[in-house]
Z-matrix of the N, CA and C atoms (Angstrom, degrees):
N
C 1 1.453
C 2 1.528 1 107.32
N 3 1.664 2 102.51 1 135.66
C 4 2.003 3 80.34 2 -171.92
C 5 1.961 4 81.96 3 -119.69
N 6 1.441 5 107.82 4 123.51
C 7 1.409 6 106.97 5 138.11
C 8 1.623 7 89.99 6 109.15
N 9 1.421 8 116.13 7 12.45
C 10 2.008 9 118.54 8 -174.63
C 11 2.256 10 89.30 9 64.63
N 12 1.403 11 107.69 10 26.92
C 13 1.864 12 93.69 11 179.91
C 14 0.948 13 100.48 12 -149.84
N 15 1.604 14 155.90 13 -5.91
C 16 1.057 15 130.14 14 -169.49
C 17 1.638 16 108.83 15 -144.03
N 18 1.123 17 107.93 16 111.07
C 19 1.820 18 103.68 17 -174.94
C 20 1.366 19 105.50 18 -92.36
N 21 1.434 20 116.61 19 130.55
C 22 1.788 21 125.03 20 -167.44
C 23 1.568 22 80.57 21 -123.13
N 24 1.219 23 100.14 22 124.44
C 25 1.942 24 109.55 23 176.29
C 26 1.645 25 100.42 24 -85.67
N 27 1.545 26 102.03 25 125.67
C 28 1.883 27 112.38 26 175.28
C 29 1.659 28 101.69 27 -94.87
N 30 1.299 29 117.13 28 -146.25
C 31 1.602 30 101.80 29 -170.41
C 32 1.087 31 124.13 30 -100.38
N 33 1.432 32 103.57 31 -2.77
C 34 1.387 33 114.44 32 167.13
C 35 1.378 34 147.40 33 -53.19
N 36 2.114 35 89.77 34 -39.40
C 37 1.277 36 95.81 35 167.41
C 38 1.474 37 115.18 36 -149.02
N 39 1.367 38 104.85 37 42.96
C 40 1.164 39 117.12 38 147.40
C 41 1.541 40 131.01 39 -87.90
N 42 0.736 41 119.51 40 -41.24
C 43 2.021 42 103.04 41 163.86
C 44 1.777 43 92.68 42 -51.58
N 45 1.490 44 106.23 43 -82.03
C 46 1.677 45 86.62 44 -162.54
C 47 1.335 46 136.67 45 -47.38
N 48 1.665 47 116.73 46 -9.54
C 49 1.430 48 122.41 47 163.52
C 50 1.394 49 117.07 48 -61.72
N 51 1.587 50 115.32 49 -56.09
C 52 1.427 51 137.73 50 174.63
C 53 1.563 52 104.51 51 -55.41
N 54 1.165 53 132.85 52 -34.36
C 55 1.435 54 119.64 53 172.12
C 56 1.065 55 127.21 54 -63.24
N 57 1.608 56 104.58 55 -36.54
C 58 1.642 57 115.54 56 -175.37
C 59 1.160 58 97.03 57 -86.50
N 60 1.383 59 147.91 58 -36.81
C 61 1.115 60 142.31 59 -137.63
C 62 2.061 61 95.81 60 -87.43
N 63 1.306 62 91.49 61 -51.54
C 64 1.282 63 107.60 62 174.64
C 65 2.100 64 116.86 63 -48.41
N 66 1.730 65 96.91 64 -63.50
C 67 1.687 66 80.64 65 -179.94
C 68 1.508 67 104.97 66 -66.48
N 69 1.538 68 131.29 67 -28.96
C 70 1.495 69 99.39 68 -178.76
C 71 1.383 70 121.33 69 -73.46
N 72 1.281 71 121.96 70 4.44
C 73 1.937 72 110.85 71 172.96
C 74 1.847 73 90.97 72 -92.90
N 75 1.578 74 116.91 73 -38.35
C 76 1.493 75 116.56 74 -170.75
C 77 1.467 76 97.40 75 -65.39
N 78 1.454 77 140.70 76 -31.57
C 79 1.187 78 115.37 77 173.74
C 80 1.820 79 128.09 78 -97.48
N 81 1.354 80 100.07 79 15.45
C 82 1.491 81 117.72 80 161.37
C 83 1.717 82 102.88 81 82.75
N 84 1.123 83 99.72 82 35.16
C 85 1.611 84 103.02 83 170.86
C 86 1.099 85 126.73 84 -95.43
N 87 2.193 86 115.01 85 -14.17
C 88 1.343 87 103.79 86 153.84
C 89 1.767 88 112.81 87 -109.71
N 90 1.635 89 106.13 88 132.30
C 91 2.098 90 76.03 89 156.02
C 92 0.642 91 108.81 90 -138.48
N 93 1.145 92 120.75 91 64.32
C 94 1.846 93 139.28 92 128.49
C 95 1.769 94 102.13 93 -71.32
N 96 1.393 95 110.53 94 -70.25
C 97 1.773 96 111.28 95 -178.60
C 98 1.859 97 111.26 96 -50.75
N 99 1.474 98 109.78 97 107.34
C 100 1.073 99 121.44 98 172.69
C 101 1.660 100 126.88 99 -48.47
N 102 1.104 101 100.39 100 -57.74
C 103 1.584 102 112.36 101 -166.31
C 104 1.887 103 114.91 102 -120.37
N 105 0.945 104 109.39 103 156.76
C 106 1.725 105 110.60 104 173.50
C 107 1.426 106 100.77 105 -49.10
N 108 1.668 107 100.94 106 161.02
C 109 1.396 108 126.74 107 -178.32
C 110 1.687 109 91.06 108 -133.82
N 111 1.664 110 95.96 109 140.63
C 112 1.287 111 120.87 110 161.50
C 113 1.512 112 103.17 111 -22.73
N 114 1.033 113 120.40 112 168.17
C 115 1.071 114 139.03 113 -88.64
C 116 1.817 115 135.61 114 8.46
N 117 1.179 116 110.78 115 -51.01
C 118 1.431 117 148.91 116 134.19
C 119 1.622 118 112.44 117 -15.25
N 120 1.442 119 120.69 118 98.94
C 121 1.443 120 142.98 119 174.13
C 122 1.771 121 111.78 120 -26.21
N 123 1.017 122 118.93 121 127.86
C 124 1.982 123 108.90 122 -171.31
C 125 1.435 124 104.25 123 56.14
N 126 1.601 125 128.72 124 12.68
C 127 1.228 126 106.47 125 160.21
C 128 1.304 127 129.46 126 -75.92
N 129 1.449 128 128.85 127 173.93
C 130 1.355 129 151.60 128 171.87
C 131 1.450 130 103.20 129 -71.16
N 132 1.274 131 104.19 130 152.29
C 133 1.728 132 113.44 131 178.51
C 134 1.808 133 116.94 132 -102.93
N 135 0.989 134 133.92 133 77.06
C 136 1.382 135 156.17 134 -142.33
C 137 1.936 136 85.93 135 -78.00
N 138 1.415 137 114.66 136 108.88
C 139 1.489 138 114.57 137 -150.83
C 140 1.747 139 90.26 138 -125.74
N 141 1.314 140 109.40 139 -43.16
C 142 2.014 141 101.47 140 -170.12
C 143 1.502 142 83.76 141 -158.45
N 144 1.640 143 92.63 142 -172.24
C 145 1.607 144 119.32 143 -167.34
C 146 1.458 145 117.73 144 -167.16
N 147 1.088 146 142.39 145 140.27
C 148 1.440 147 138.03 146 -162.20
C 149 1.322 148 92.40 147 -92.99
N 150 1.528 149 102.29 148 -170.48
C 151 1.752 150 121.93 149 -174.77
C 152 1.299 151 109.94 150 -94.20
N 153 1.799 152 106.00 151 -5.68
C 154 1.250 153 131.39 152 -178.96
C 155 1.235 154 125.64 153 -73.35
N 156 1.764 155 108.81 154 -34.75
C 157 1.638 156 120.76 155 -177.18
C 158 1.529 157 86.43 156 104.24
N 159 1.237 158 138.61 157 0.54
C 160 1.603 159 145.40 158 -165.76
C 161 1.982 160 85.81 159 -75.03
N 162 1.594 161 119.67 160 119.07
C 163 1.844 162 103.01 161 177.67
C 164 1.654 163 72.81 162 -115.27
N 165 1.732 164 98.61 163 148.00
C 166 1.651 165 132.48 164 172.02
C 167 1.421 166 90.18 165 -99.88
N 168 1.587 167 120.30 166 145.92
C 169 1.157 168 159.84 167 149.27
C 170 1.416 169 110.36 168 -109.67
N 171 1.466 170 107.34 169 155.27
C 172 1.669 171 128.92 170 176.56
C 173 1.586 172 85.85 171 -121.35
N 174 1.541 173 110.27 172 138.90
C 175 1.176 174 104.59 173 162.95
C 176 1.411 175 123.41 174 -132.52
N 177 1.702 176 137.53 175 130.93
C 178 1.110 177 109.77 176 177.98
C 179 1.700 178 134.10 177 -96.06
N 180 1.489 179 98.30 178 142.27
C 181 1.455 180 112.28 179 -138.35
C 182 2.127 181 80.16 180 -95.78
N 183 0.930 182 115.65 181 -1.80
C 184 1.835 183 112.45 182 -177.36
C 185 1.895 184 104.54 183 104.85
N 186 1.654 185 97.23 184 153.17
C 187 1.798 186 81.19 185 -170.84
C 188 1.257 187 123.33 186 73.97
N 189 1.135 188 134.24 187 2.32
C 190 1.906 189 132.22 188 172.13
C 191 1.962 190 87.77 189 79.79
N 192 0.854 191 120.59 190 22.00
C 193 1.446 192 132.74 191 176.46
C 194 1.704 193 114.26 192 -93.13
N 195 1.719 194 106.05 193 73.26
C 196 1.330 195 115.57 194 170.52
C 197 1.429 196 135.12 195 -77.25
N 198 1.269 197 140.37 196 120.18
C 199 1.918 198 130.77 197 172.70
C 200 0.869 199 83.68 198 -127.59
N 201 1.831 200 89.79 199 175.29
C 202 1.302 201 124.57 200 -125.57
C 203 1.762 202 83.63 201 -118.08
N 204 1.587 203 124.44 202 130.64
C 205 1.523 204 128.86 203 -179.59
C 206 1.780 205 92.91 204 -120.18
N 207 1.048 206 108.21 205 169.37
C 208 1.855 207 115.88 206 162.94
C 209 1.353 208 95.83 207 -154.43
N 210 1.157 209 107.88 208 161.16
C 211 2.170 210 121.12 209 156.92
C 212 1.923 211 84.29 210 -107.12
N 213 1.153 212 98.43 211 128.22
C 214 1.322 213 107.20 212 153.62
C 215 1.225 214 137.58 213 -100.42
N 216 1.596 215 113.67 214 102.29
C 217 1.490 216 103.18 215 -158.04
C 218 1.558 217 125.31 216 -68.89
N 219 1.506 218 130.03 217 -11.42
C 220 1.337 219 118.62 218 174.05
C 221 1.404 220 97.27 219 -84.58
N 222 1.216 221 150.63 220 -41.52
C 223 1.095 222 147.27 221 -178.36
C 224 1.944 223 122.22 222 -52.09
N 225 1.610 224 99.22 223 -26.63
C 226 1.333 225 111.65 224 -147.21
C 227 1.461 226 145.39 225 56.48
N 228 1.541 227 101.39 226 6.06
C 229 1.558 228 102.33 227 -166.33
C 230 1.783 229 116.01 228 -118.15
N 231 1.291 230 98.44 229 -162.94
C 232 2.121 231 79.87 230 -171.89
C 233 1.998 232 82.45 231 -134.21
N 234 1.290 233 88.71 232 129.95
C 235 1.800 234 119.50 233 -172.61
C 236 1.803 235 83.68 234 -97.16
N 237 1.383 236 99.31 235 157.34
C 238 1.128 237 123.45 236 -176.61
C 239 1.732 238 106.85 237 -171.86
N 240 1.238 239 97.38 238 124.34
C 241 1.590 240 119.08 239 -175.88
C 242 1.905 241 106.31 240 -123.59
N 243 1.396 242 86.25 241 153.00
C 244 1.621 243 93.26 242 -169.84
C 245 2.104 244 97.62 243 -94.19
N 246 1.193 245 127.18 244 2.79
C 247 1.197 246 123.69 245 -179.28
C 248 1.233 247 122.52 246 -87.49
N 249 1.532 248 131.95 247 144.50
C 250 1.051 249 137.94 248 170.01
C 251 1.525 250 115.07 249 -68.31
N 252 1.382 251 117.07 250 140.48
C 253 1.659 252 114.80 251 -156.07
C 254 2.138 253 115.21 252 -53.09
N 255 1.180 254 102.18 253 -30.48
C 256 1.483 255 101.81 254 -178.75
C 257 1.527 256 98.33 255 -60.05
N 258 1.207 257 124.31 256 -70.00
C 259 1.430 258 142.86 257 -174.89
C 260 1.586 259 96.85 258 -23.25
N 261 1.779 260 88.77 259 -70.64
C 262 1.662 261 90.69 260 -173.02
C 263 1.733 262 144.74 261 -51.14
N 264 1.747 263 94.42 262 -22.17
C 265 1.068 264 123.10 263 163.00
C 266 1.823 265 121.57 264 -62.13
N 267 1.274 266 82.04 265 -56.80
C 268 1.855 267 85.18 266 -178.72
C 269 1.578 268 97.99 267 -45.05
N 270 1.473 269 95.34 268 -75.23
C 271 1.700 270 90.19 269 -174.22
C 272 1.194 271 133.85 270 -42.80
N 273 1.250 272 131.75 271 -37.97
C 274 1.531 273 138.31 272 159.45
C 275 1.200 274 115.46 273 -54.56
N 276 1.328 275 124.62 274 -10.13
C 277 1.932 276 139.30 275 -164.31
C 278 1.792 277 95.42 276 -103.85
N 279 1.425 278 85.33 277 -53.33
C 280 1.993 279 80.44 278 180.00
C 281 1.768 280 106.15 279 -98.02
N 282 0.886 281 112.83 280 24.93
C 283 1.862 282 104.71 281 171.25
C 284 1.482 283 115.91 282 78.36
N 285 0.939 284 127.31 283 19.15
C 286 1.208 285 129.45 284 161.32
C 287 1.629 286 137.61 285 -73.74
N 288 0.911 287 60.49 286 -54.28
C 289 2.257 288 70.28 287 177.66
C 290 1.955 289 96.34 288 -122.01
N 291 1.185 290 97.33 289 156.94
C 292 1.384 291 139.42 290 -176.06
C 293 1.696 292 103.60 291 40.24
N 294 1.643 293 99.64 292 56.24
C 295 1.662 294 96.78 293 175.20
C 296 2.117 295 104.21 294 -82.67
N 297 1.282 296 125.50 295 9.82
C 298 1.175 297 104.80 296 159.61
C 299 1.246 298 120.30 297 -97.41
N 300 1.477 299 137.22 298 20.87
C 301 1.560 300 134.85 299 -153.04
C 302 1.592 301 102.15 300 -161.69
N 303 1.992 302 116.60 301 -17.81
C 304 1.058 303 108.44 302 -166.11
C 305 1.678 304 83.76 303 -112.92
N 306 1.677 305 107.69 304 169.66
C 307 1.424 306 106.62 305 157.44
C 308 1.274 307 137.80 306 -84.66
N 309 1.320 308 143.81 307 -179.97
C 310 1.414 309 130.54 308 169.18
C 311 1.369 310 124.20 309 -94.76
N 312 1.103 311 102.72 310 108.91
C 313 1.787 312 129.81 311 -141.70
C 314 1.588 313 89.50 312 -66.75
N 315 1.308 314 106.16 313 153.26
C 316 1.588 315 111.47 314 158.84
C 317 1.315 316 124.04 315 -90.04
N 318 1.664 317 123.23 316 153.69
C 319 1.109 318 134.27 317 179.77
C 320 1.763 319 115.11 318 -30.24
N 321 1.078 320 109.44 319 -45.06
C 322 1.678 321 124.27 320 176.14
C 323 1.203 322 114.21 321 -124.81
N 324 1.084 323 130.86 322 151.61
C 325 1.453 324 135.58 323 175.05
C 326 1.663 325 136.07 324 -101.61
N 327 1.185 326 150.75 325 125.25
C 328 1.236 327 163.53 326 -140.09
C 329 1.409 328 96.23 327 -105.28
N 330 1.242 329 116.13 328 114.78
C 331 1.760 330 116.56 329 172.74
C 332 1.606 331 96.70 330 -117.98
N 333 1.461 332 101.73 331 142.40
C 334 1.537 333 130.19 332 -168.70
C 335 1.367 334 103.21 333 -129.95
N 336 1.410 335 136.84 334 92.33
C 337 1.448 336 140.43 335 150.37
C 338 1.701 337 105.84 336 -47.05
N 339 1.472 338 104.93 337 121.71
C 340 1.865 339 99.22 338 171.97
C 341 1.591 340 86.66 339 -130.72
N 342 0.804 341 163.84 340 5.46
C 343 1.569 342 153.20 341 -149.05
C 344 2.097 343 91.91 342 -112.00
């Protein structure tokens, strides 16, 4: 967890995130989530989630060419960015991109191993 806000899934619980994450869009329980999730053929790679209920997707854009998608749950809607996840990170780390959905990060950051 970096910062008490941002859950980045390690290997522990990423398959079992991606499983669930996957039958609940395959059984039409979100439609906000556009497209399949990993497990699931042309799915999305279901990677972290805020404290928000906010779930991050990787998506591939063609070419091993992945960005960064979310459903944002206070918003209700599904964000989509053209950056590859490091990129997207920095910027969300120094305040740049997604200051209506992200918080205002601190000078340093707090890392939390939970896996």
């Amino acid at each position: 967890m970096v910062s008490d806000f941002l859950f980045i899934f390690g290997p522990a619980s990423m398959v079992p995130k991606g499983d669930w994450m996957s039958s609940y869009v395959r059984e039409g329980k979100s439609c906000k989530i556009p497209r399949p999730v990993i497990p699931d053929a042309d799915g999305m790679l279901h990677w972290g989630h805020s404290i928000d209920g906010d779930r991050l997707f990787l998506e591939d854009r063609g070419s091993g060419f992945w960005t960064v998608s979310a459903f944002r749950r206070d918003w209700g809607d599904w964000y989509e960015s053209d950056l590859a996840l490091a990129d997207w990170l920095v910027e969300i780390f120094e305040g740049r991109l997604a200051t209506d959905w992200m918080p205002e990060w601190p000078a340093t950051h707090s890392l939390e191993t939970l896996d």
